[in-house]
C-alpha positions in Angstrom: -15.8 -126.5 -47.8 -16.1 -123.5 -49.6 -16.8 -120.8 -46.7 -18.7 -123.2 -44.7 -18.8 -122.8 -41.1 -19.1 -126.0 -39.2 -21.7 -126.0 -36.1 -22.0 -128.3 -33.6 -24.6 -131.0 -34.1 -26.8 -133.7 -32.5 -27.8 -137.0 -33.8 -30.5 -135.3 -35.9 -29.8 -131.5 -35.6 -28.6 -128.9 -33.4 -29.1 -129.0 -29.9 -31.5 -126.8 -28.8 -31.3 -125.4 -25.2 -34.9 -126.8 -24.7 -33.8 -130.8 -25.2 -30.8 -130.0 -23.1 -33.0 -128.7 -20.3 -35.0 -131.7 -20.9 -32.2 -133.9 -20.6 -31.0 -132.6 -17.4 -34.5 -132.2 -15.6 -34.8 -136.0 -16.6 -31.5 -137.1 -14.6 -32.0 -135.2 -12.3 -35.4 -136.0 -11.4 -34.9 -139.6 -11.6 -31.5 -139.5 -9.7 -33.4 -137.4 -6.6 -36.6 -140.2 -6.6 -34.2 -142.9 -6.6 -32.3 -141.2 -3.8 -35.4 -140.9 -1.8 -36.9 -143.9 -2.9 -40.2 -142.1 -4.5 -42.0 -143.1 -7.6 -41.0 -142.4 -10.9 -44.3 -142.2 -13.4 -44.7 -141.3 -17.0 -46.9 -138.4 -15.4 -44.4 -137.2 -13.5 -41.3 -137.3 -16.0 -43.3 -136.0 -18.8 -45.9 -133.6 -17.4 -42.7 -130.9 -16.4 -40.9 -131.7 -19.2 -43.4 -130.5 -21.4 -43.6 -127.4 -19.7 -40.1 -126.8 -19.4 -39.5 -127.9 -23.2 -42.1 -124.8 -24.2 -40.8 -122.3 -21.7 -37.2 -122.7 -22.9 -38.3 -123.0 -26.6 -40.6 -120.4 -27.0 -37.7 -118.0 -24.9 -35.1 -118.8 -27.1 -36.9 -118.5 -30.1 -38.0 -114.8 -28.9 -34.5 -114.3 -27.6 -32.8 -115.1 -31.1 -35.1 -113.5 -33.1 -34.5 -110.2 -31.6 -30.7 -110.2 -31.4 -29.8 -113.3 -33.7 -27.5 -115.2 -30.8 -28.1 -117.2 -27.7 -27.2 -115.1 -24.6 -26.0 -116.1 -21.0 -28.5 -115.4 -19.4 -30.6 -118.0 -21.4 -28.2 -120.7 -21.0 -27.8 -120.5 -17.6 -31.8 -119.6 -17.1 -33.0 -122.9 -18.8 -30.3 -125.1 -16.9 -31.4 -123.5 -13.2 -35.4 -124.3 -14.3 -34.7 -127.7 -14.7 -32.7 -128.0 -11.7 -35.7 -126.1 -9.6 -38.1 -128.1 -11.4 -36.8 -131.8 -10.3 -36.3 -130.2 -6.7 -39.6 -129.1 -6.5 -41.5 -132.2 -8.4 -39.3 -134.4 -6.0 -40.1 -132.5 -2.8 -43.9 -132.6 -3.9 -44.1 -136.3 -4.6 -42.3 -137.5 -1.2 
């Protein structure tokens, strides 16, 4: 391998913190409308997602820029948006 190191990797590329957030605002989201029987839309997967996608993005890229890793705080930040953000879509749309 001659020095390499080996990363962890996705389908495509690495995982960024932002599909991850995605990913878990998604089942989330879907898991509390189905719970409560409200509607699931395009509008309302997508819309937050979006949003969410470009906070965490544009966060980590700042974050990593400045001191070249991925802290805690960012981890752990990203994971509790997406969590408040299916909470909060789900309590809106019921």
């Amino acid at each position: 391998m001659n020095g390499e190191t080996l990363k962890p990797k996705g389908i495509l590329n690495p995982i960024s913190h932002g599909l991850m957030s995605l990913l878990v605002y998604g089942m989330i989201f879907v898991a509390l409308m189905l719970a409560f029987n409200g509607p699931i839309t395009i509008e309302t997967l997508v819309m937050p997602a979006v949003f969410i996608y470009i906070a965490v993005r544009l966060t980590e890229y700042i974050t990593i820029k400045k001191t070249n890793s991925v802290p805690r705080w960012l981890v752990l930040g990203s994971f509790s948006l997406s969590i408040l953000t299916a909470a909060i879509m789900t309590i809106l749309l019921i």
